[in-house]
Legacy VTK file of the C-alpha trace (Angstrom):
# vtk DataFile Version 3.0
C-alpha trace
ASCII
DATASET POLYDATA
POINTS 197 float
15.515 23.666 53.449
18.525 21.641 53.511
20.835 20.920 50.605
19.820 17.542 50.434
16.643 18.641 50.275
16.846 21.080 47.585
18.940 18.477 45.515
15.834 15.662 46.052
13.142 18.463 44.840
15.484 19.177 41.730
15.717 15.385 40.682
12.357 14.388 40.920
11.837 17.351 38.918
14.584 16.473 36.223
12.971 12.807 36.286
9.179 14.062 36.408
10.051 16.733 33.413
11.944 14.203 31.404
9.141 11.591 31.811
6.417 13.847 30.586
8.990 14.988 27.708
9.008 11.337 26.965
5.657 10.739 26.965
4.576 13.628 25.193
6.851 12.582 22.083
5.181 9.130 22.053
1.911 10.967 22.041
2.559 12.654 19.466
4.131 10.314 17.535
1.183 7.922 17.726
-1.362 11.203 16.854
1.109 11.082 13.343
1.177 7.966 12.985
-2.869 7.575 12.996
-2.724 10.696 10.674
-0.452 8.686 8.052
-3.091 5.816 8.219
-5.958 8.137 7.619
-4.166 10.032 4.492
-2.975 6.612 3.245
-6.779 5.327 3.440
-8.149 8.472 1.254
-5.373 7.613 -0.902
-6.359 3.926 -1.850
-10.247 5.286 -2.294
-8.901 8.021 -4.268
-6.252 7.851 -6.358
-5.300 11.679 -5.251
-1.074 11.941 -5.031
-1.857 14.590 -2.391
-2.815 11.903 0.343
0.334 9.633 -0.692
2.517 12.384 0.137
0.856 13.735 2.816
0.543 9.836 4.625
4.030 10.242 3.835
5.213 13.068 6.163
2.933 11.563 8.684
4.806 8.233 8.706
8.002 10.207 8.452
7.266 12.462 11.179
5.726 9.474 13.709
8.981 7.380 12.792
11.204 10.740 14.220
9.106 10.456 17.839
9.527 7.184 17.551
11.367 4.791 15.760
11.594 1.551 17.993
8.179 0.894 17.199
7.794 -1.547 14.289
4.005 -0.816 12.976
5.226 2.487 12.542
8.567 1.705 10.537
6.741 -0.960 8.469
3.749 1.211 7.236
6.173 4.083 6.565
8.147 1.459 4.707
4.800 0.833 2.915
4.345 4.532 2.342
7.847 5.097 0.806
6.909 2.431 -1.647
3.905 3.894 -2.821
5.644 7.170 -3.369
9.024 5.311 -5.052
6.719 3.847 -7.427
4.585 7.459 -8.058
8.051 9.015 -8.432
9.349 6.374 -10.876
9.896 8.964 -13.469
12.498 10.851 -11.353
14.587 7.701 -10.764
17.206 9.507 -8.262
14.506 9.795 -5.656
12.657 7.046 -6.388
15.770 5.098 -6.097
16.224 6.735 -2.805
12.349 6.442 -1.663
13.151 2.326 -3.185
15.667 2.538 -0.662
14.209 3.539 2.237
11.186 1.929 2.139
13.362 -1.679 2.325
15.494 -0.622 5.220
12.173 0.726 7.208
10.821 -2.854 6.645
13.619 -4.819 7.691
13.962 -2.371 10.895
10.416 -3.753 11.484
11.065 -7.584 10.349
14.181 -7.374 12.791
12.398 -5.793 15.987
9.752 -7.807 15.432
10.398 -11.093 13.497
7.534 -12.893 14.215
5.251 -10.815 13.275
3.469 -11.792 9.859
1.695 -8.054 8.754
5.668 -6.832 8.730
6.460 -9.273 5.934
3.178 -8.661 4.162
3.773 -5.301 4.028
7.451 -5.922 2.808
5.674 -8.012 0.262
3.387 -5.235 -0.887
6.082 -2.722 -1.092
8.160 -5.095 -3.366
5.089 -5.979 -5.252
4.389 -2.531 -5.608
7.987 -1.993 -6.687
8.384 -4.510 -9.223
7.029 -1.519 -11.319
10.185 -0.301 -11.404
12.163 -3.417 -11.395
10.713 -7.149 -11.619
13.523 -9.051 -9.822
11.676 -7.470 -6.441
8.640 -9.897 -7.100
11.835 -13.012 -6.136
12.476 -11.074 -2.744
8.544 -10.766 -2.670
8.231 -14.599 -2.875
10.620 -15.009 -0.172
8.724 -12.805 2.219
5.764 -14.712 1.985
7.504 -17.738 2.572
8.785 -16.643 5.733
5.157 -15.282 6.729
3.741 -18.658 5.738
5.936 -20.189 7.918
4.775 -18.046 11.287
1.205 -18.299 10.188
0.242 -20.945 8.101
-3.289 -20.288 8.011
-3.221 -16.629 7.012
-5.416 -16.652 3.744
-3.537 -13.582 2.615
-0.246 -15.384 2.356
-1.029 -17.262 -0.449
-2.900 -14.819 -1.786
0.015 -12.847 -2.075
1.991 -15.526 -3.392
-0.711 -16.038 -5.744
0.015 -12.391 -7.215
3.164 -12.816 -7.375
3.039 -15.745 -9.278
0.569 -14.207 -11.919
3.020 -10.890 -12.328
5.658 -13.583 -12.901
3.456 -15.548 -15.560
3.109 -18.647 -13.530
-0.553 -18.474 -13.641
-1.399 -22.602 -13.113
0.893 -21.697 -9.799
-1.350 -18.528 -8.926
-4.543 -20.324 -9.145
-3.253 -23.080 -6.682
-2.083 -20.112 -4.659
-5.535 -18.168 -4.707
-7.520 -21.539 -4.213
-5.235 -22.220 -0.995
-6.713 -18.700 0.350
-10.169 -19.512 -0.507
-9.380 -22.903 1.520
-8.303 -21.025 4.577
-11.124 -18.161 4.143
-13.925 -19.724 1.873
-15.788 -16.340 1.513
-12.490 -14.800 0.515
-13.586 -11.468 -2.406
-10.108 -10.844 -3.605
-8.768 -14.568 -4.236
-12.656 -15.170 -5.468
-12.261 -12.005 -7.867
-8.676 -13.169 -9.073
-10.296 -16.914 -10.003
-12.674 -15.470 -11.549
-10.998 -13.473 -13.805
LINES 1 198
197 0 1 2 3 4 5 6 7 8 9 10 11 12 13 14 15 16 17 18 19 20 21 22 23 24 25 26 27 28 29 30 31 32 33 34 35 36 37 38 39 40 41 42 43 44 45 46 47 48 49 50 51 52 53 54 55 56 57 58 59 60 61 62 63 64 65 66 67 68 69 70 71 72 73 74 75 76 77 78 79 80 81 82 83 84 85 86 87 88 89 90 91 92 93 94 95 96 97 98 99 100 101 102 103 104 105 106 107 108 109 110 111 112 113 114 115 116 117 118 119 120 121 122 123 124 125 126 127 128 129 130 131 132 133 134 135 136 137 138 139 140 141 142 143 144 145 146 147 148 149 150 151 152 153 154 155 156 157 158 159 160 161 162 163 164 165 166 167 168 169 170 171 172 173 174 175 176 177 178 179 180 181 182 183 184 185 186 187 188 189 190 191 192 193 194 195 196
């Protein structure tokens, strides 16, 4: 063989190694990321603290293999929220998980800005962290606004901004909100539960 041809086997199999490197990390990353989903799903059915912090890793660990992929960086935004407001009594690290889970949503917001779920899932981290400190329902209200403005017939924009406005005591302004969703989405449960209540 001749140098030239020895030096054309060696980059194809630089390129071809790097490639399936490549690959494989996505792979992987998405196999976490589906985990995280799963963990935060048996979570929300069951109240256990052992799925939050196990979606948790998940998220954390799809976000390392890949973190220029905004579904990923918003639900582990969503996930550091959940645990920020479980952790509440430890404020250092909920302040830190607080943290996190804002800059993990903007990261998605900015890579992906017209995208509605991003700033719904903003708005239920902020919601979620109003817990901790009510001036995040404000920043709440101002993600939905911007979502409303992408997709104006999403029926879980106002329902949002119907929550938001009942946590804030402006309930005349959160039934508007919640009949607005059952105008988009007549058959609506959640805005249909929160009228009836």
């Amino acid at each position: 063989m001749t140098n030239k041809q020895v030096l054309g086997i060696i980059i194809v199999l630089a390129t071809s190694s790097y490639l399936l490197f490549t690959l494989g990390r996505y792979w992987l990353a998405d196999v976490r990321y589906a985990s995280g989903g799963g963990a935060h799903k048996a979570f929300q059915m069951t109240n256990d603290p052992q799925y939050l912090v196990s979606a948790y890793q998940s998220y954390y660990e799809a976000y390392q293999g890949n973190s220029s992929e905004p579904a990923i960086a918003s639900d582990f935004g969503l996930s550091a929220a959940y645990l920020a407001t479980a952790m509440r009594a430890q404020a250092t690290a909920s302040a830190q998980l607080a943290s996190q889970s804002l800059s993990l949503s903007q990261i998605a917001i900015n890579a992906s800005p017209k995208h509605p779920n991003y700033y719904k899932n903003l708005t239920r981290s902020l919601i979620l962290m109003s817990e901790m400190d009510p001036s995040y329902l404000d920043a709440a209200k101002q993600a939905m606004q911007a979502a409303a403005m992408i997709s104006p017939t999403d029926p879980r924009i106002p329902y949002y901004l119907g929550i938001i406005s009942s946590a804030q005591g402006a309930t005349p302004e959160a039934k508007l909100y919640f009949q607005k969703s059952l105008l988009l989405k007549p058959d609506f449960a959640d805005a249909q539960k929160q009228l009836s209540n």
